[in-house]
N, C-alpha and C positions, 0 to 999 in steps of 0.2 A: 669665460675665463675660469681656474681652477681656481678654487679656494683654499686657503690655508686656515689649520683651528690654532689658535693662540696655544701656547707654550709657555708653565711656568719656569723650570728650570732652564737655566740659556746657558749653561755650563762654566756660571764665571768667568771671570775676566780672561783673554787669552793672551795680552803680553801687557800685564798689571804693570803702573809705576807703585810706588812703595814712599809714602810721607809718614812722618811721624804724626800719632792722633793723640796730643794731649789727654782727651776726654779717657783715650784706653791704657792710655802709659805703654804706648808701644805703637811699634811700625806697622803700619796695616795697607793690603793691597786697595790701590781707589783707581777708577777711571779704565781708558782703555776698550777693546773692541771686544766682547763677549763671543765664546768659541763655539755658540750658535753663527754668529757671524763667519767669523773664521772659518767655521766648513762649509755656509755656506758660499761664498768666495772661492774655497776649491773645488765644492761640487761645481759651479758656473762657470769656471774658469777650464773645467773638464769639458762640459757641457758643449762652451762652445767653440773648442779647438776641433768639433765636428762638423765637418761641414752640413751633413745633411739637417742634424739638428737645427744647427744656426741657420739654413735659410726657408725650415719647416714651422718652426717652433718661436711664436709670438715671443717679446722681450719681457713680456708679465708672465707668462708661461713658463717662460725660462726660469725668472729667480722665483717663482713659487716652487718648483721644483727643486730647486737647490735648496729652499729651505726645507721642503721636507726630509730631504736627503741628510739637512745637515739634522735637523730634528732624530732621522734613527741611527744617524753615527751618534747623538747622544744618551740616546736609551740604550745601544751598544755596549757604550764604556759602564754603563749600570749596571751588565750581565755579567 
């Protein structure tokens, strides 16, 4: 199986809700699915509307893959 190396930046939140935070005297984004996630869900969701991938390519294989992918769409948006 591929391995994946841990990643500090996960590109914040990707459809944030917004509570007010006492402590900061203002509205702040919390919770929500990080847009590491997020891409990587449309890398896999690319992935496996192919057929040959999807019945070559193990299901751990698959989303390590997507996460890489979504890993350089995020160092992308840093360039």
């Amino acid at each position: 199986m591929i391995e994946l190396s841990p990643i500090k930046d996960k590109g914040g939140p990707a459809f944030p809700t917004f509570e007010f935070q006492r402590g900061y005297g203002q509205m702040m984004a919390v919770g929500g699915m990080t847009l590491r996630d997020y891409f990587a869900a449309k890398a896999m969701h690319g992935y496996l509307s192919d057929y040959e991938w999807h019945s070559e390519v193990s299901p751990q294989d698959t989303a390590v893959a997507a996460y890489r992918m979504a890993d350089e769409m995020l160092k992308a948006r840093q360039a």
